[in-house]
C-alpha positions as a printed NumPy array, in Angstrom:
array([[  56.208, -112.4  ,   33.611],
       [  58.178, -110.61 ,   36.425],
       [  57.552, -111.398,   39.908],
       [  58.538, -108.726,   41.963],
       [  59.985, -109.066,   45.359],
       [  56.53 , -107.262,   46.468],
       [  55.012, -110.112,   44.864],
       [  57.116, -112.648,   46.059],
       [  56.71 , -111.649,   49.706],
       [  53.076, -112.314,   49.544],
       [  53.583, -116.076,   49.237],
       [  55.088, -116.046,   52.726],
       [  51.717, -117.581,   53.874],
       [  52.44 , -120.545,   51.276],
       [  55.839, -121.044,   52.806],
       [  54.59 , -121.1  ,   56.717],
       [  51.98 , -123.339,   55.678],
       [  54.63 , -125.833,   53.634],
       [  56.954, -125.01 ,   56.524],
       [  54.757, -126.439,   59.165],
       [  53.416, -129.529,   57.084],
       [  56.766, -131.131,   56.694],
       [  58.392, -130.55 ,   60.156],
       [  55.441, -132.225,   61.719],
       [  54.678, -135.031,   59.143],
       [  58.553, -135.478,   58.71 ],
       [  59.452, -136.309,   61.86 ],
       [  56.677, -139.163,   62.786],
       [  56.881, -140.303,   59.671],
       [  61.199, -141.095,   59.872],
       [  60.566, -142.432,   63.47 ],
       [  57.863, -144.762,   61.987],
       [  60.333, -145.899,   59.092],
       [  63.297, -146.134,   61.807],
       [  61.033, -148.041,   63.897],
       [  59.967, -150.792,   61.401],
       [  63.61 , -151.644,   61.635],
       [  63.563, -152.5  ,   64.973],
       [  60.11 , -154.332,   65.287],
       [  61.968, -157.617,   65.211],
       [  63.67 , -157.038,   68.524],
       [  60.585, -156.62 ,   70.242],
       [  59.608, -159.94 ,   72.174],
       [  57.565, -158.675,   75.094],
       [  53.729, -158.217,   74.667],
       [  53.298, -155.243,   76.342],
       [  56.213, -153.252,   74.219],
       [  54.639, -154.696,   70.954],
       [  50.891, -153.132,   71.69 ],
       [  53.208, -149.591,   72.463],
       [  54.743, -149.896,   69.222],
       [  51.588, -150.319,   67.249],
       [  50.495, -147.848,   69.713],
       [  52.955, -145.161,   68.572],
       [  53.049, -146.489,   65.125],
       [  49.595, -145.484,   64.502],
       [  49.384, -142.157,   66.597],
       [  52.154, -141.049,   64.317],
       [  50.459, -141.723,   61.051],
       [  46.847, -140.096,   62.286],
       [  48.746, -137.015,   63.715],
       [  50.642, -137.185,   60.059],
       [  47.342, -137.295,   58.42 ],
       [  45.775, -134.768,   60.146],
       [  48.274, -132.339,   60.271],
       [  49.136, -133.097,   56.455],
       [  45.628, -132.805,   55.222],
       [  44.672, -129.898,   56.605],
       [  47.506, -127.656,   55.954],
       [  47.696, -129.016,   52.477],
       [  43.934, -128.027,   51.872],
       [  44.565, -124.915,   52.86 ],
       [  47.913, -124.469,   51.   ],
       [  45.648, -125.274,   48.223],
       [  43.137, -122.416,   48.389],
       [  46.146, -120.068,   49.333],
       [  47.914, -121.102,   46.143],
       [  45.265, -120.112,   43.821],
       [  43.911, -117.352,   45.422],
       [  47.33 , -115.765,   45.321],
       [  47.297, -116.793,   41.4  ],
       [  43.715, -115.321,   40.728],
       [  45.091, -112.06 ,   43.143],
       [  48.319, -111.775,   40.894],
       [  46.19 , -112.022,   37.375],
       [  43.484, -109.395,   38.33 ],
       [  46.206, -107.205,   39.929],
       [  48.514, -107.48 ,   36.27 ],
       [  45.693, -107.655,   34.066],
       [  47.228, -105.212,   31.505],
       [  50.403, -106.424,   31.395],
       [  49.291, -110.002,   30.752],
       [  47.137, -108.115,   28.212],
       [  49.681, -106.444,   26.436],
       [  51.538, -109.862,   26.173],
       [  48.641, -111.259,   24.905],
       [  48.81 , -109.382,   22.153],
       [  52.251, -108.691,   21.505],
       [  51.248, -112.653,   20.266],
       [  52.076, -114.872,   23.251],
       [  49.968, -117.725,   24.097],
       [  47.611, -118.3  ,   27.333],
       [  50.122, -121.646,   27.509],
       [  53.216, -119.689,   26.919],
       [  52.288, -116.872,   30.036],
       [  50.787, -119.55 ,   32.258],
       [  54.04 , -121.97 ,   32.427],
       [  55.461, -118.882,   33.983],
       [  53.413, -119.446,   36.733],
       [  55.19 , -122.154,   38.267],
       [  57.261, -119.554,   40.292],
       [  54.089, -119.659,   42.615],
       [  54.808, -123.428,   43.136],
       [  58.637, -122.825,   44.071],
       [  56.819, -121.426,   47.412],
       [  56.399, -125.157,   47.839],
       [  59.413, -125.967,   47.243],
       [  61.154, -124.078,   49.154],
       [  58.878, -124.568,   52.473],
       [  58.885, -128.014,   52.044],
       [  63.148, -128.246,   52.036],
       [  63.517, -126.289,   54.798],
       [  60.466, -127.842,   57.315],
       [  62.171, -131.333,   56.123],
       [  65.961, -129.777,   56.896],
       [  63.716, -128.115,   60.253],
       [  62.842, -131.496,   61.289],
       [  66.179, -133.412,   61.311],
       [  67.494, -130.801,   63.554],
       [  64.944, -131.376,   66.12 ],
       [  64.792, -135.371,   65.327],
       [  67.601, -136.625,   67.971],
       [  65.506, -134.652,   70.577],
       [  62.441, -135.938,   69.652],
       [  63.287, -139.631,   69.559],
       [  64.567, -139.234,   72.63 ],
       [  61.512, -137.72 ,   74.531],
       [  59.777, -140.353,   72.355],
       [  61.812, -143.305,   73.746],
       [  61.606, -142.066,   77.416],
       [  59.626, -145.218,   78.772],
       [  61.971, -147.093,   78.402],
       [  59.654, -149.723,   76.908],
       [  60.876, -149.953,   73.437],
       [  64.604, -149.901,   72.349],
       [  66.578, -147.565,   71.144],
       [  66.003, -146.713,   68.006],
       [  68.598, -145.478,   65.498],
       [  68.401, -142.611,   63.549],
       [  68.56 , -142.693,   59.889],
       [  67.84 , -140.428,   56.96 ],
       [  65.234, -142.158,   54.728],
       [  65.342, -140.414,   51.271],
       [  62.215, -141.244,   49.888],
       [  60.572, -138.85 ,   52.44 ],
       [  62.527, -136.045,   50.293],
       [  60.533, -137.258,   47.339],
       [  57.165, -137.834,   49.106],
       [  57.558, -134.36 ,   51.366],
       [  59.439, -132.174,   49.265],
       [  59.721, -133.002,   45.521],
       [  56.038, -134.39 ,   44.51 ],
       [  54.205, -131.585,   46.735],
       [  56.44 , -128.93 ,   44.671],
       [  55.576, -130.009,   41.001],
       [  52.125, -131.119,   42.094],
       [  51.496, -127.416,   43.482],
       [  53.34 , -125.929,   40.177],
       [  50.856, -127.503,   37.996],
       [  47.899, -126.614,   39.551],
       [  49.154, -123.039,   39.574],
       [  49.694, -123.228,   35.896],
       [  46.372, -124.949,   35.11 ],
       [  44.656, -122.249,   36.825],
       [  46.446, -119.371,   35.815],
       [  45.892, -120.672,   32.19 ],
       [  42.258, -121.203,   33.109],
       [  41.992, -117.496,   34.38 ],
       [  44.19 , -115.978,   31.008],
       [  41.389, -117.825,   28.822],
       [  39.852, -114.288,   27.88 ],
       [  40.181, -111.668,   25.022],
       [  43.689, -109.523,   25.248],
       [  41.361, -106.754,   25.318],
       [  39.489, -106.899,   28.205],
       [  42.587, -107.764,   29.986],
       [  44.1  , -104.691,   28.7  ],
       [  40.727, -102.77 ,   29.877],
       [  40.582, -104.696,   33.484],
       [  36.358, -105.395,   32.088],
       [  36.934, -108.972,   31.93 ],
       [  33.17 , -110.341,   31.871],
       [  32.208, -111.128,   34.985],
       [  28.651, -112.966,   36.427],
       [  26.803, -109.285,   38.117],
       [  24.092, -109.929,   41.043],
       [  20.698, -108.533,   40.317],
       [  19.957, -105.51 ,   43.092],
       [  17.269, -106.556,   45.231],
       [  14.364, -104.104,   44.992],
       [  14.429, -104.163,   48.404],
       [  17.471, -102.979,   49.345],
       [  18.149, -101.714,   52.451],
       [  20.693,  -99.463,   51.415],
       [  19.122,  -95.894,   51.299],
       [  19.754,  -93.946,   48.555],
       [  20.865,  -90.651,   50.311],
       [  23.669,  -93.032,   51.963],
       [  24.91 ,  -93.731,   48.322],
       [  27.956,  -91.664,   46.812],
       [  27.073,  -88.499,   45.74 ],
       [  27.918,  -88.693,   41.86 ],
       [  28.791,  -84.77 ,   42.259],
       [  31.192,  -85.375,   44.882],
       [  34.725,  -84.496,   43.377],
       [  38.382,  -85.496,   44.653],
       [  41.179,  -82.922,   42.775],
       [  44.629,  -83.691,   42.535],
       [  45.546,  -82.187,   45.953],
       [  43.28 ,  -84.795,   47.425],
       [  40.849,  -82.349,   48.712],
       [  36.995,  -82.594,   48.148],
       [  35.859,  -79.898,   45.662],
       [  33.431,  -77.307,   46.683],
       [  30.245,  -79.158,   45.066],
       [  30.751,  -82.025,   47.687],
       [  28.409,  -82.433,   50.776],
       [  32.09 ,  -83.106,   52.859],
       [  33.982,  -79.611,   54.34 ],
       [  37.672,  -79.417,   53.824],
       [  37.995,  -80.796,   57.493],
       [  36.28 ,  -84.32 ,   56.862],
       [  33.403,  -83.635,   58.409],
       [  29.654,  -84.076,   57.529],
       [  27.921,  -80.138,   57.024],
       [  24.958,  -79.515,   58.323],
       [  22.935,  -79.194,   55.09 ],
       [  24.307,  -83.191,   54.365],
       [  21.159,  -85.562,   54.145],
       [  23.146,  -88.019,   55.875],
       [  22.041,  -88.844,   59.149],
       [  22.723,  -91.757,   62.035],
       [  19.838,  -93.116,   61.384],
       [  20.107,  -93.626,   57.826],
       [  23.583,  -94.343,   58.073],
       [  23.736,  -97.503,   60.047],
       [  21.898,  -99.198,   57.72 ],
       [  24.232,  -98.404,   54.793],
       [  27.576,  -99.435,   56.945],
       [  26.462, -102.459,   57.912],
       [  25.424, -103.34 ,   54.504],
       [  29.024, -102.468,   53.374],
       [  30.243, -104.405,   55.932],
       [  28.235, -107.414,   54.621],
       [  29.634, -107.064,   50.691],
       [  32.669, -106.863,   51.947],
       [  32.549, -110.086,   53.908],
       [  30.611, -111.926,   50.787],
       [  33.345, -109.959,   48.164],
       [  36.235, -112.766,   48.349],
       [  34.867, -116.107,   50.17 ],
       [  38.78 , -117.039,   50.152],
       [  39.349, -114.297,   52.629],
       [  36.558, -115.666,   54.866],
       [  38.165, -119.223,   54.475],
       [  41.787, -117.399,   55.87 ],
       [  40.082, -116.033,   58.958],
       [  38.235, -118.641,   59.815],
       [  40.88 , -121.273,   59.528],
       [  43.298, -118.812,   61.594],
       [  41.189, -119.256,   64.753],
       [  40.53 , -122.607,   63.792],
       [  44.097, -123.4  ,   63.411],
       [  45.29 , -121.471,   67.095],
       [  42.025, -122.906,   69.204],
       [  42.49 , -126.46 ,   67.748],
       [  46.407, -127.01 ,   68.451],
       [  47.474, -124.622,   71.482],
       [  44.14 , -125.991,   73.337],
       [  45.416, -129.428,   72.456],
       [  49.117, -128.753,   73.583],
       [  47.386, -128.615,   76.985],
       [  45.286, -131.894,   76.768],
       [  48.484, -133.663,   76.023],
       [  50.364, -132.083,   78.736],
       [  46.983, -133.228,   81.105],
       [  47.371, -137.004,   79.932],
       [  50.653, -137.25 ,   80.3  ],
       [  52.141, -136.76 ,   76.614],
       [  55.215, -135.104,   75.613],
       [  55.996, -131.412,   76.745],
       [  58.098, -131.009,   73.178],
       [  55.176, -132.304,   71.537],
       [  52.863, -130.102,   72.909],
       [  55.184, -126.81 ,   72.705],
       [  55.511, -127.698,   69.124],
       [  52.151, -128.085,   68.386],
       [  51.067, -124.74 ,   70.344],
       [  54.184, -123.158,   67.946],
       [  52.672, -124.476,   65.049],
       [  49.105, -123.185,   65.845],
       [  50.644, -119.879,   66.512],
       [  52.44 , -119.051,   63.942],
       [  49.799, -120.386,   61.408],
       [  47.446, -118.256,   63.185],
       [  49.668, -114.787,   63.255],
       [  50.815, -115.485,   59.11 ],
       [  47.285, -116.233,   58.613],
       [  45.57 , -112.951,   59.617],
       [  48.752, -110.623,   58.731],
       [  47.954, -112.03 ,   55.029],
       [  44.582, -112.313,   54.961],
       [  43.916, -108.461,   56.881],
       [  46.605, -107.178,   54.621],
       [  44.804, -107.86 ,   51.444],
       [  40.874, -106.755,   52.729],
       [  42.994, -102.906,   53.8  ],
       [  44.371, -103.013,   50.169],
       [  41.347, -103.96 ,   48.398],
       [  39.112, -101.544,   50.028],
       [  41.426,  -99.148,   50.366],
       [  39.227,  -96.348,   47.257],
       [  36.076,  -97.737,   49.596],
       [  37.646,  -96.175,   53.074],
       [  39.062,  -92.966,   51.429],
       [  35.263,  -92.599,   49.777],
       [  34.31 ,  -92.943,   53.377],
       [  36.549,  -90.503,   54.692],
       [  35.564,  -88.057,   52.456],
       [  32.025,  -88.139,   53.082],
       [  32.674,  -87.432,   56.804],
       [  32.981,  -90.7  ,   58.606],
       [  35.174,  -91.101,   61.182],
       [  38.385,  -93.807,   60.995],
       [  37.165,  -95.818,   63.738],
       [  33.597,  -96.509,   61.871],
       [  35.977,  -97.296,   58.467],
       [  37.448,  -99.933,   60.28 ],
       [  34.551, -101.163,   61.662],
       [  32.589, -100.7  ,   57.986],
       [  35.906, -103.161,   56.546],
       [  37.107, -105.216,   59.372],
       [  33.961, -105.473,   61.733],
       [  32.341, -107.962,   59.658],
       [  35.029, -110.739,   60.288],
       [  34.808, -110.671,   63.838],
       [  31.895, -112.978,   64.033],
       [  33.637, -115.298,   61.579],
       [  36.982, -115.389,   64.373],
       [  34.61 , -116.579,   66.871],
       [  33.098, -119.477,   64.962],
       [  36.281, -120.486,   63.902],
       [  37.428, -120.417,   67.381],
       [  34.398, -122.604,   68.862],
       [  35.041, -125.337,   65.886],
       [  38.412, -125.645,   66.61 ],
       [  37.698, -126.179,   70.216],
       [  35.064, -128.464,   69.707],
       [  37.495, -130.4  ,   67.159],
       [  40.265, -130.657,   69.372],
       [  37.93 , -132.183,   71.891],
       [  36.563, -134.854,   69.357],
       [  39.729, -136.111,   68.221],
       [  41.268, -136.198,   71.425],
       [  38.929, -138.593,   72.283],
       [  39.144, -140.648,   69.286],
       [  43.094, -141.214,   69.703],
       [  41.976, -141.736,   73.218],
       [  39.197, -144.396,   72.139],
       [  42.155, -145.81 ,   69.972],
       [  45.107, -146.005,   71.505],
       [  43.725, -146.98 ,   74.896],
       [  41.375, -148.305,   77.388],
       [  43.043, -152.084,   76.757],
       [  44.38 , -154.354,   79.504],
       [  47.649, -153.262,   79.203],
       [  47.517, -148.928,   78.989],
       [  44.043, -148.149,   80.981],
       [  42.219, -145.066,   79.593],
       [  43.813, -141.566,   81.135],
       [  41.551, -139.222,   83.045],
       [  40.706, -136.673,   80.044],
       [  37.698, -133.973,   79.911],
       [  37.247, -130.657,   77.859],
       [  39.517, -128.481,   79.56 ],
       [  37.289, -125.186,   79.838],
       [  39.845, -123.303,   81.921],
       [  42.526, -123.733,   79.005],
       [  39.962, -123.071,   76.766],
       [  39.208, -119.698,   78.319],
       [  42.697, -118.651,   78.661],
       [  43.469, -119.599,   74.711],
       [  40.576, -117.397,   74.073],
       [  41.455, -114.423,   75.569],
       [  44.795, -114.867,   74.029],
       [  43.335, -115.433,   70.75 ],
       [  41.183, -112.368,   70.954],
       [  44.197, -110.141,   72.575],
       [  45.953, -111.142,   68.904],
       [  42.913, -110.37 ,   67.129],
       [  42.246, -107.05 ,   68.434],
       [  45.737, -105.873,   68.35 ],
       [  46.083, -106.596,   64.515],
       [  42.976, -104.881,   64.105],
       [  44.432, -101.819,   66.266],
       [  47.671, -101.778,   64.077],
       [  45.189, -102.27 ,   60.71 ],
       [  42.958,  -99.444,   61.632],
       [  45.924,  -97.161,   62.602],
       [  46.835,  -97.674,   59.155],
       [  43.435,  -96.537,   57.652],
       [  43.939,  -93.635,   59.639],
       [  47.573,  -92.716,   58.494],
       [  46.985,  -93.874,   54.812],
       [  46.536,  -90.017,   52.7  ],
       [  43.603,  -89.684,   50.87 ],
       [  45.879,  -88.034,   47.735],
       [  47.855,  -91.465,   47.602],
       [  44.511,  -93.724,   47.378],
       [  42.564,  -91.53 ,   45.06 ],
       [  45.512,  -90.9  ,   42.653],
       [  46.357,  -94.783,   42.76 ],
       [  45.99 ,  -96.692,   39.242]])
């Protein structure tokens, strides 16, 4: 198997996601290791709560952090896996039956893991750059000593090594999992799929279907047969009409949303990702925390979010790209193409973006609930911060809308020869 740099660049979101993991996790984790040195100097009361203050805020902001990108690493991984083996199905085919094994093709697979690997090495090299700083702003009090840097190298094996081969395997179990068919049908592309049953129902109506005598020739224009003029636009003889064609786009727009749940997953989780840490970054900044740990965490959020909808929009344009030129040719206009492919996951944006406010809130007051309110550190004055809120909002939907822009320019520029004539 081949991986092409094509292919390789795709598993840029794996990277970001490793990327972010490790610099965050990395760097509480060492000052928690550095720190246990240390907890033998401490004498004083008050210093002692702090440090089992800061011990613990570092592991549940590891946790969290870790977890979540790591689930969602997860999903990436074998989506990109299942995307690779239905994109190459007849070259896997034809090695199928030149007499390889499904074992033999799926151990090259682990090339998907070295994604991992490669994240995970440089967000752990990331983080000891930015470590002096950080225990520094982390020692400002005054309260605790100064703590030492050191390089701890079982954090390369915990952060780096294990998520790499743990990631490999799983990529190889599943792409051996997904090769388990006849060489055949992979040579075909009909590997046996579960259909849905049409509901009798249906809203779509059957005018709005494709015309089965509606011809594309190999200039890429619409034969003579077809209801569509040369110029793209519905004739007046065409059965087609507003009223009968709402109904049809939005039902489009609702198989394309239920087509690939894993694309729903990468939406939603990018406006969960940028509501839940850049409206956090400003709830630390309001109780007094760190200004480096809140521009980090707003970084983090942010570039999740943008690496998250550049892969996730890239793949719906490219797997719907026959759908938009059908549409095209039958007269409608680009803007309603990208509202027929893209419009659906608007709705899912804005859900994401309430749950990750709504999260941020909750566990703000849980580290609140946990790390304060004692004799010694009283409880700071926190609420929901709607006016941050608002603002990361209309940022959030600024970067929405502008990737849709550039994405629906793109419909507009792709030529209908190109996607027709495309294998």
């Amino acid at each position: 198997m081949i991986i092409r740099p094509k292919d390789a660049a795709k598993l840029l979101g794996i990277f970001v996601m490793c990327f972010c993991a490790v610099l965050v996790c990395a760097m509480f984790l060492n000052s928690n290791i550095d720190m246990a040195r240390i907890k033998d100097q401490i004498t004083d009361q008050d210093a002692l709560l702090l440090y089992d203050m800061t011990v613990s805020s570092a592991k549940v902001t590891s946790a969290v952090t870790g977890g979540a990108l790591a689930l969602t690493t997860v999903v990436m991984l074998l989506f990109y896996v299942k995307h690779y083996v239905d994109t190459h199905k007849s070259e896997l085919g034809i090695l199928k039956a030149l007499g390889y094994s499904d074992w033999k093709i799926a151990r090259s697979f682990w090339v998907f893991g070295s994604s991992v690997f490669t994240g995970t090495a440089v967000g752990l090299a990331g983080a000891f750059i930015l470590m002096p700083a950080f225990y520094r702003t982390m020692r400002t009090g005054g309260i605790l000593p100064d703590t030492p840097l050191h390089f701890n190298p079982e954090l390369v094996v915990y952060l780096v090594v294990l998520p790499a081969l743990v990631f490999s395997v799983m990529a190889v179990l599943y792409s051996y999992r997904k090769l388990k068919c006849p060489a055949l049908e992979l040579i075909r592309g009909t590997v046996k799929t579960k259909s849905r049953k049409a509901k009798p129902n249906s809203k779509v109506n059957a005018d709005s279907k494709v015309n089965s005598n509606s011809k594309v020739n190999s200039n890429g224009k619409v034969n003579a047969d077809s209801k569509v003029n040369t110029n793209g636009k519905v004739n007046s003889n065409s059965k087609q009409s507003t009223i009968t064609d709402a109904p049809f786009l939005r039902e489009l727009r609702l198989s394309i949303v239920k087509s690939r749940f894993s694309l729903v997953f990468f939406i939603w989780f990018a406006s969960f990702c940028y509501a839940s840490t850049v409206v956090m970054s400003f709830s630390i900044s309001e109780v007094g925390g760190s200004d480096m740990m809140a521009v980090m965490m707003a970084g983090t959020g942010i570039v999740l979010a943008v690496t998250t909808l550049f892969l996730a929009v890239t793949t719906v344009i490219k797997g719907n790209s026959k759908t938009i030129a059908m549409l095209r040719v039958f007269g409608y206009s680009d803007r309603e193409c990208a509202r027929a492919v893209l419009g659906g996951y608007r709705p899912i944006n804005y859900v994401g973006f309430a749950l990750g406010s709504a999260y941020q809130h909750g566990l703000m007051m849980v580290m609140m609930s946990l790390f304060f309110g004692n004799d010694v550190f009283a409880l700071p004055d926190y609420s929901f911060n709607v006016r941050a809120c608002a603002y990361t909002f209309v940022s959030f939907v600024a970067l929405y809308e502008i990737f849709m822009r550039a994405y629906s320019g793109k419909i507009k520029r792709t030529p209908l020869k190109e996607v027709m004539l495309e294998e």
